[in-house]
Structure formats: structure tokens, C-alpha cells
Backbone as CSV, one residue per row, in Angstrom:
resi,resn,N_x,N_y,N_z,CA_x,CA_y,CA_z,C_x,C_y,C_z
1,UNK,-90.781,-109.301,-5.814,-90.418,-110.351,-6.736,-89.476,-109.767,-7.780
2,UNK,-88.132,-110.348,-8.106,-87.375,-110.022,-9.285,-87.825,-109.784,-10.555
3,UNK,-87.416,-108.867,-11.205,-87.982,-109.022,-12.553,-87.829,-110.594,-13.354
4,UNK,-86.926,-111.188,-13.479,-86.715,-112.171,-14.161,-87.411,-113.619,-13.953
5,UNK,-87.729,-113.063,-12.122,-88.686,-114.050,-11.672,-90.174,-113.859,-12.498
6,UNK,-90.457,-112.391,-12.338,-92.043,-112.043,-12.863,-91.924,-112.421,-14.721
7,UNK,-91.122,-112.149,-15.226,-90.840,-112.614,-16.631,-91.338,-113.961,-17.241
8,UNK,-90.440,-114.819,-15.949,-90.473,-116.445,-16.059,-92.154,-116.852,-15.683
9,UNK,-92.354,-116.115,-14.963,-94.082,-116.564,-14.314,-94.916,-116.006,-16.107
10,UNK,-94.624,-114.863,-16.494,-95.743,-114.699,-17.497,-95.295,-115.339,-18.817
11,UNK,-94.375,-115.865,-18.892,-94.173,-116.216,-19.876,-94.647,-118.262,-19.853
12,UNK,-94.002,-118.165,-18.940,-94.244,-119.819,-18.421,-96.576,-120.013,-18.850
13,UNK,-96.979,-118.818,-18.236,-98.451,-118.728,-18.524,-98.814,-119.387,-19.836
14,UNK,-98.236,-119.017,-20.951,-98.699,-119.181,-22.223,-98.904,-120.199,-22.640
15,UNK,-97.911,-121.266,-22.304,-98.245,-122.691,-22.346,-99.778,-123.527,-21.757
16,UNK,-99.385,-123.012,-20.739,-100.744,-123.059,-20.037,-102.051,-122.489,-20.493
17,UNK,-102.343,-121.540,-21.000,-103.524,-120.560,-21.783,-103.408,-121.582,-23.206
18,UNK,-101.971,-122.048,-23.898,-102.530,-122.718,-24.548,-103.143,-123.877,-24.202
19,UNK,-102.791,-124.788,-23.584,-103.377,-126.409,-23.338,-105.164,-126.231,-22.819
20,UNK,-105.542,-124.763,-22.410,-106.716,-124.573,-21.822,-107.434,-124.319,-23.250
21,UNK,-106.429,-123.935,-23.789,-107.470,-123.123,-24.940,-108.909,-124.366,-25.581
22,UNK,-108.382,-125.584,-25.676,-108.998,-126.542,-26.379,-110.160,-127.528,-25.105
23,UNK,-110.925,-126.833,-25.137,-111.930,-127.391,-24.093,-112.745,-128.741,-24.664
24,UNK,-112.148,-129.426,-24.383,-112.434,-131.431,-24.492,-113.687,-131.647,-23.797
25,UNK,-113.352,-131.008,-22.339,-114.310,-131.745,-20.998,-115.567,-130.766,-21.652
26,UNK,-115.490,-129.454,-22.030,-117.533,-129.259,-22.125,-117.551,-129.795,-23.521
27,UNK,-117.217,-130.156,-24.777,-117.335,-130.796,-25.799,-118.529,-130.969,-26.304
28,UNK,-119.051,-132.129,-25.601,-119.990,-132.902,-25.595,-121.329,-132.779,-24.227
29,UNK,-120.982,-131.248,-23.636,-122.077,-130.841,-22.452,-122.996,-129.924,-23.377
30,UNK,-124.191,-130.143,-23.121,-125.372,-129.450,-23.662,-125.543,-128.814,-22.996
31,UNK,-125.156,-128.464,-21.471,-125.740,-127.484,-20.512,-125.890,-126.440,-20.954
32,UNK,-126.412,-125.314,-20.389,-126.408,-124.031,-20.355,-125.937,-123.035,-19.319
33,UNK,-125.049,-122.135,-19.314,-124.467,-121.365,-17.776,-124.731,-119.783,-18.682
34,UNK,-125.418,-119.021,-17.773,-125.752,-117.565,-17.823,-126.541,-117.397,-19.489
35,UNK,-126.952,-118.558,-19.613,-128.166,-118.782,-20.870,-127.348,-118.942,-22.217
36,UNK,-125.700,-119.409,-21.983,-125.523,-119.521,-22.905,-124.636,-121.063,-22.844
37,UNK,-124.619,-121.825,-24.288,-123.859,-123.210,-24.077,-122.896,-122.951,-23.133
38,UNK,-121.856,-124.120,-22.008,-121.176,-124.496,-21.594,-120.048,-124.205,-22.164
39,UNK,-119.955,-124.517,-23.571,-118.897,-124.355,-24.251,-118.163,-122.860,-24.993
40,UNK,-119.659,-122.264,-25.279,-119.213,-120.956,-24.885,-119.214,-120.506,-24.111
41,UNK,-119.560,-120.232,-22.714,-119.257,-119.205,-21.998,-117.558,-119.968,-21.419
42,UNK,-117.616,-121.007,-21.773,-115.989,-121.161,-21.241,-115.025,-119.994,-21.697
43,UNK,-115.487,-120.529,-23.354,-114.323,-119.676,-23.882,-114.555,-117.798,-23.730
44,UNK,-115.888,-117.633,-23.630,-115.920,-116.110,-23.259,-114.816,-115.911,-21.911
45,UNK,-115.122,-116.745,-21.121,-114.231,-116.548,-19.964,-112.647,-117.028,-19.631
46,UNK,-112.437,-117.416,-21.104,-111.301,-118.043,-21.673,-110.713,-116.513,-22.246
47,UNK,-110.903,-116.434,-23.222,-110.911,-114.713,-23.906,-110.513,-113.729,-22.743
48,UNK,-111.424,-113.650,-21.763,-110.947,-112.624,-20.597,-109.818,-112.842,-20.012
49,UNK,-109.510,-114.171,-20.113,-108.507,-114.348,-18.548,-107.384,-114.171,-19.737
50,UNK,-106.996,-114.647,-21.417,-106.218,-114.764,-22.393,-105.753,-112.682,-22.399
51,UNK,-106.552,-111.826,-21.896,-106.812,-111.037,-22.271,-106.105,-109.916,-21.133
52,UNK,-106.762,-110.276,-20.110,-105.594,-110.192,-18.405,-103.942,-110.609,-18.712
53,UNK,-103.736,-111.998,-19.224,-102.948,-112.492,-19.633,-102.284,-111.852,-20.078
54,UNK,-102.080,-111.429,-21.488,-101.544,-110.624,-22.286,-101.181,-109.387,-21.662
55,UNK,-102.020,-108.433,-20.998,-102.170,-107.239,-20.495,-101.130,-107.287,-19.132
56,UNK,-100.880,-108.857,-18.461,-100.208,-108.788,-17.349,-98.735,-109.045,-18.015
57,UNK,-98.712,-109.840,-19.135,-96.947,-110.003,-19.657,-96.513,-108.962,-20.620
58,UNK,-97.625,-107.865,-21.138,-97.411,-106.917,-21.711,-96.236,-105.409,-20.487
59,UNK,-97.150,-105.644,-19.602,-96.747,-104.506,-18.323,-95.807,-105.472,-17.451
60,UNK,-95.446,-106.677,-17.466,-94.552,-106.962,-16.658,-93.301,-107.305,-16.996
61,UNK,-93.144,-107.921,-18.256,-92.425,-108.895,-19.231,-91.777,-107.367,-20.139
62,UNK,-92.131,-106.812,-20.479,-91.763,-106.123,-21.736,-91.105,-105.515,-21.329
63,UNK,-89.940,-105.158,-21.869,-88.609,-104.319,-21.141,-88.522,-102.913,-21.975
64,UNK,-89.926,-102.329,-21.497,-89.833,-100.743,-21.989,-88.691,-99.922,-21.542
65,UNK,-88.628,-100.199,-20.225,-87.576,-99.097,-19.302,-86.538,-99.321,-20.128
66,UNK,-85.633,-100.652,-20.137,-84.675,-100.883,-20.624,-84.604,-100.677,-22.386
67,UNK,-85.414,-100.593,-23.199,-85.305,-100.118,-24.306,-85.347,-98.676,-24.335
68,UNK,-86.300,-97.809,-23.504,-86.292,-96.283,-23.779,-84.545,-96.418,-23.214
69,UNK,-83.831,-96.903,-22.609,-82.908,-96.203,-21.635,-81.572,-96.702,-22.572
70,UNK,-81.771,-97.451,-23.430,-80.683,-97.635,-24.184,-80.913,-97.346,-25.765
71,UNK,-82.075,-96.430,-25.844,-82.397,-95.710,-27.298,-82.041,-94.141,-27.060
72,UNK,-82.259,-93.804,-25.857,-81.890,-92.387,-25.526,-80.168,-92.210,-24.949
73,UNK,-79.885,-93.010,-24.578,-78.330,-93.247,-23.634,-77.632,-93.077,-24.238
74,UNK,-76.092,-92.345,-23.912,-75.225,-91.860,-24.862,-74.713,-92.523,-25.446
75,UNK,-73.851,-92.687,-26.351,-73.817,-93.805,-27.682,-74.780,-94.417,-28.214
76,UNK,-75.521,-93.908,-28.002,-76.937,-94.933,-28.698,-76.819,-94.534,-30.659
77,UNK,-76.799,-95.623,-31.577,-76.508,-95.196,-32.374,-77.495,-93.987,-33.095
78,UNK,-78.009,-93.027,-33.980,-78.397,-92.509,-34.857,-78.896,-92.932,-35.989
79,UNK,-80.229,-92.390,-36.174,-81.113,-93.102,-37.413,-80.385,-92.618,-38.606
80,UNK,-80.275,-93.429,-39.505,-79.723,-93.499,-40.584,-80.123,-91.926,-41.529
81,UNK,-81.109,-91.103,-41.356,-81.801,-89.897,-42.407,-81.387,-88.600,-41.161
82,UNK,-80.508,-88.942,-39.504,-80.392,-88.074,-38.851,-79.342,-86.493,-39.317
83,UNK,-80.293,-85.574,-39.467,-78.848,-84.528,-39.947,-79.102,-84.054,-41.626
84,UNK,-79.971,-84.967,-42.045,-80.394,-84.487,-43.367,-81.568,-83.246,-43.672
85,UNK,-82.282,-82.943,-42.728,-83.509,-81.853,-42.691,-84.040,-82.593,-43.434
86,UNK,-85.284,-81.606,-44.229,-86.304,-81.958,-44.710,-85.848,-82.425,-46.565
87,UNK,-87.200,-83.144,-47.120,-86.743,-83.061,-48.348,-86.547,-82.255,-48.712
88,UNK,-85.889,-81.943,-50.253,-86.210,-80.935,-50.902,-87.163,-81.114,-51.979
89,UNK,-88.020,-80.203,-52.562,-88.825,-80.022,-53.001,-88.404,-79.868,-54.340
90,UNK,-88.859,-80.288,-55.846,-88.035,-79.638,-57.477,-88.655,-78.265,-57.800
91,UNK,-89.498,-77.322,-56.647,-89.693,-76.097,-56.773,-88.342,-75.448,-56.661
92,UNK,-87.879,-75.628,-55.409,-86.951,-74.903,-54.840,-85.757,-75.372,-55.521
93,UNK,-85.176,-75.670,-56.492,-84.321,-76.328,-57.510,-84.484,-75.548,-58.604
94,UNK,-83.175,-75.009,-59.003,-83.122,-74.185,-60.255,-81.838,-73.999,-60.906
């Protein structure tokens, strides 16, 4: 799969994680699943998948390669304090 394809898929997600986020349908369920309300264990299992989520558009979406490769690459500009050494100290001043 292209990068720009995998980009568009995790990013397109978020919309989606949001509209889930707001659970309407258990609302008003009293049930209980793994001994706890309906409504929470949604969102516990809401949290996880929000959590995958993140972790999958973090490692797929984020253009590390392409930032290390154009912070190190020749012409890349120079931090503004590059070439100055260390402070000086008002000991070493006389």
C-alpha cells in the first residue's frame, strides 16, 4: 500500500473514533458486560481501540524518515547558537 494511501486511511480514522466516541445506543442500558455497566466497558474498549489508533497513525502517518532526512541533508539550514561554543562564565572575564 502507498504511503499516501496508508496516510489517507489513518487519518480518514479520526472522524470516525470521533462520531463513536459519544455512545447514545448504551445510554440508557443498565446491563452489565465483564461486571461492569455497558456503558463503561464500551468506552474502556473505546480507549483501547482510540489508543491502537493513535499508535497506528503515529508509526504510519508521521513522516519521521522524511524529517530526519531533510534535517540532516546538505543545505539543511543551521541552528541559530551553531558555532558559538559554550557560554561564558563572569569567572573567566577579567
Amino acid at each position: 500500500m502507498a504511503a499516501t494511501a496508508v496516510r489517507r486511511l489513518a487519518y480518514s480514522s479520526l472522524p470516525v473514533l470521533y462520531l463513536l466516541h459519544n455512545d447514545l445506543w448504551f445510554w440508557y442500558d443498565g446491563s452489565r458486560f465483564l461486571g461492569l455497566p455497558i456503558g463503561l466497558t464500551y468506552h474502556v474498549l473505546f480507549t483501547a481501540s482510540v489508543v491502537l489508533a493513535m499508535w497506528w497513525l503515529v508509526r504510519s502517518a508521521w513522516p519521521a524518515a522524511e524529517l530526519d532526512r531533510l534535517a540532516t541533508g546538505p543545505g539543511s539550514p543551521q541552528p541559530a547558537n551553531a558555532g558559538e561554543g559554550e557560554a561564558r562564565s563572569p569567572e573567566g572575564e577579567g
